[in-house]
PASEBA-1860 file (N, C-alpha, C; in nm, 3 decimals):
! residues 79
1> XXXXXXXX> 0.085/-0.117/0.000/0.000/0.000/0.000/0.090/0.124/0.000 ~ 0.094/0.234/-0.085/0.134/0.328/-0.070/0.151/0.425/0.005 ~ 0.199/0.495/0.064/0.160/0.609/0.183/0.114/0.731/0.075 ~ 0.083/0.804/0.206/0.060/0.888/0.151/0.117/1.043/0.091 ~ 0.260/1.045/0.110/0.406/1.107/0.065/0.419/1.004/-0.093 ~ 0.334/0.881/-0.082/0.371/0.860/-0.233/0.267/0.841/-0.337 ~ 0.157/0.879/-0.301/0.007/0.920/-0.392/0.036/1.069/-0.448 ~ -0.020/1.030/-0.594/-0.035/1.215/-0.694/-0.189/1.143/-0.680
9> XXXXXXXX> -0.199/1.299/-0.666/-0.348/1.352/-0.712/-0.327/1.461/-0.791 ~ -0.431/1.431/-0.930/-0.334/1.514/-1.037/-0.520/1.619/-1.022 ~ -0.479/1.725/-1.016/-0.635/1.846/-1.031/-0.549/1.890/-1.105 ~ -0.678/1.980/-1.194/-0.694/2.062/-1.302/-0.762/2.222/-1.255 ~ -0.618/2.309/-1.205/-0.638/2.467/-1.149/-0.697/2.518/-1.280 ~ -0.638/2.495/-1.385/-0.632/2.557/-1.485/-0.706/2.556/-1.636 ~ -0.803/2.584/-1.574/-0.897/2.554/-1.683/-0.887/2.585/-1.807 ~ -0.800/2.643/-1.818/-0.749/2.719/-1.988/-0.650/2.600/-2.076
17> XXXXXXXX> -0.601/2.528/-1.955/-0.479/2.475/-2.064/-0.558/2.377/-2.137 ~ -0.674/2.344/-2.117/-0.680/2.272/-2.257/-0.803/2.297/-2.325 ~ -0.798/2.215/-2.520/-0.872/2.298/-2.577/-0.987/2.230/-2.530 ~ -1.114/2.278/-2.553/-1.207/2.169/-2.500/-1.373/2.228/-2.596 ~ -1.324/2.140/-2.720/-1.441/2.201/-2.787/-1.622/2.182/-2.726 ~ -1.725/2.309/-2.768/-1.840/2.273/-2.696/-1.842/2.287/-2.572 ~ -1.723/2.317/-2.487/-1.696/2.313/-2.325/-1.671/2.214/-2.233 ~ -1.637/2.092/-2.322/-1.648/1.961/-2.220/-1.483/1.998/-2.187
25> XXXXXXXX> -1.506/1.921/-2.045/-1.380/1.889/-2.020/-1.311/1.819/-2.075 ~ -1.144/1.787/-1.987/-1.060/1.688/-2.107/-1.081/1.559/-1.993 ~ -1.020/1.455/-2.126/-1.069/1.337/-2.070/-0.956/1.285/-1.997 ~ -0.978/1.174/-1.937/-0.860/1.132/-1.860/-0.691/1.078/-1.956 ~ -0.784/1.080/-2.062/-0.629/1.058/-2.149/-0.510/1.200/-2.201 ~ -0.637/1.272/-2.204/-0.559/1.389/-2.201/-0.492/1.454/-2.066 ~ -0.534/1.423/-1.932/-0.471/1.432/-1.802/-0.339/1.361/-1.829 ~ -0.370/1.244/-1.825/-0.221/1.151/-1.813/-0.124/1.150/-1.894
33> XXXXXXXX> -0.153/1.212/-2.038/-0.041/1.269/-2.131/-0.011/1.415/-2.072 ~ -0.034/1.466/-1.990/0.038/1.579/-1.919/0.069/1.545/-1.802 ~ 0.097/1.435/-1.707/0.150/1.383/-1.582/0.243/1.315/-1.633 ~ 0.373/1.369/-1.592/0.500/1.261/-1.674/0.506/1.175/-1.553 ~ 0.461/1.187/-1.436/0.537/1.098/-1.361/0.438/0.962/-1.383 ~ 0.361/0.959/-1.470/0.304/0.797/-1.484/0.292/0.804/-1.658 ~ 0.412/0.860/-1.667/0.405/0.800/-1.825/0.421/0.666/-1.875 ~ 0.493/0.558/-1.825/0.501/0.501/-1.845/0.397/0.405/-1.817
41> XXXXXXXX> 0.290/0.424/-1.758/0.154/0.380/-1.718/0.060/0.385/-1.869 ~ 0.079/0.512/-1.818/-0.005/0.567/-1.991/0.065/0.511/-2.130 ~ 0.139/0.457/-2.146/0.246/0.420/-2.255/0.194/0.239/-2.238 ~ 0.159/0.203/-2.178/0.112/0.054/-2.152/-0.033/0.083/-2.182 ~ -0.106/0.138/-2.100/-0.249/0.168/-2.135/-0.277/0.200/-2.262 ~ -0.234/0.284/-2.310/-0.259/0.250/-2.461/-0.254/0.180/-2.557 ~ -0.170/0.088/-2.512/-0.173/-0.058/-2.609/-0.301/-0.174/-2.547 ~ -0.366/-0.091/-2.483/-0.505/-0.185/-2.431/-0.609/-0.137/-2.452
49> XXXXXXXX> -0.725/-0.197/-2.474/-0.850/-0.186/-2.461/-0.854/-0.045/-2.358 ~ -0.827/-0.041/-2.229/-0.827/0.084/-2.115/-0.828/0.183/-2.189 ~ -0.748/0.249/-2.352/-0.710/0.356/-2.399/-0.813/0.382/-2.451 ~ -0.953/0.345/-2.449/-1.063/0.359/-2.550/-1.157/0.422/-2.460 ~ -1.170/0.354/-2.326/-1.203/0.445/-2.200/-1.151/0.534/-2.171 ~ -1.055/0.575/-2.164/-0.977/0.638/-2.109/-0.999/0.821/-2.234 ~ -1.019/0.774/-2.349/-1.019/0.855/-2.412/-1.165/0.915/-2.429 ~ -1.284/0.860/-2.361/-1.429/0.855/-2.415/-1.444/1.076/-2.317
57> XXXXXXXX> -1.537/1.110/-2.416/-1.549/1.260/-2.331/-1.652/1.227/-2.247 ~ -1.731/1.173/-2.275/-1.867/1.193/-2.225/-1.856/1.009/-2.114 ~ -1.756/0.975/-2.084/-1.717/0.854/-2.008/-1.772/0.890/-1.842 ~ -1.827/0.757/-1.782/-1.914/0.750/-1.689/-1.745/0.772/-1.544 ~ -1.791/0.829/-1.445/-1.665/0.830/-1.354/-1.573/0.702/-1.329 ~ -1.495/0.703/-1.312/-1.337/0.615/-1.378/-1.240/0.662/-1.274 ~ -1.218/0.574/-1.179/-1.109/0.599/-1.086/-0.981/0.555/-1.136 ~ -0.894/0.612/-1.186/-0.740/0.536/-1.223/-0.622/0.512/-1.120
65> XXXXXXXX> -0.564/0.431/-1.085/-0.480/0.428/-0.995/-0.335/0.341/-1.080 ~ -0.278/0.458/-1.106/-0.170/0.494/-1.211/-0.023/0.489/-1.114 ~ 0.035/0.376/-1.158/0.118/0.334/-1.103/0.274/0.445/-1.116 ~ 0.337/0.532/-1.031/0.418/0.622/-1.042/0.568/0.523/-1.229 ~ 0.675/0.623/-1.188/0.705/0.567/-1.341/0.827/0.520/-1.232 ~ 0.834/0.531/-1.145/0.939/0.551/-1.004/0.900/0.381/-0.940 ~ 0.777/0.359/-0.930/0.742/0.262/-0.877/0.741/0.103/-1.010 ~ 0.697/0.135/-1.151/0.736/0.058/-1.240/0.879/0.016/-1.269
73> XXXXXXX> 0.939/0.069/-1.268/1.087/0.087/-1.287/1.152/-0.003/-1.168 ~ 1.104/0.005/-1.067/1.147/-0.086/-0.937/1.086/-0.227/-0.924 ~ 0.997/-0.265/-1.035/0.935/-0.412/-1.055/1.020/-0.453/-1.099 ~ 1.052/-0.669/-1.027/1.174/-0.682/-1.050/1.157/-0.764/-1.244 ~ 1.025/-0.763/-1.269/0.955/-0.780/-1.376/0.881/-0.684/-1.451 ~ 0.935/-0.650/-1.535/0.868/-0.533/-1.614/0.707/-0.607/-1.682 ~ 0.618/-0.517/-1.681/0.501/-0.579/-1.773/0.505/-0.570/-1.939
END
């Protein structure tokens, strides 16, 4: 279990940085291509089925628990 010195919680202050035609927000794929520290999360997820969710705008709430790139890197088995 992680503590809690090693959980991101990634919020969005900034409502400008992205484009968001019609006014929707961005989707969670567009979050995690701006969080480098779980890129390598997002770089696996997209070679799955998950990247199709992950990309939906109008997608039902979706908890992700996005493994740091700090914490992959230390598996003594890469996926």
């Amino acid at each position: 279990m992680a503590s809690s010195s090693q959980q991101i919680v990634m919020e969005n202050n900034n409502q400008d940085t992205f484009a968001r035609p019609q006014g929707n927000l961005p989707t969670l794929a567009d979050l995690l291509t701006l969080e480098t520290r779980v890129s390598i999360f997002y770089t696996y997820a997209r070679d799955t089925e998950m990247s199709e969710q992950l990309s939906k705008p109008d997608a039902e709430a979706i908890t992700v628990f996005a493994p740091t790139n700090k914490a992959v890197m230390a598996l003594a088995r890469k996926p």
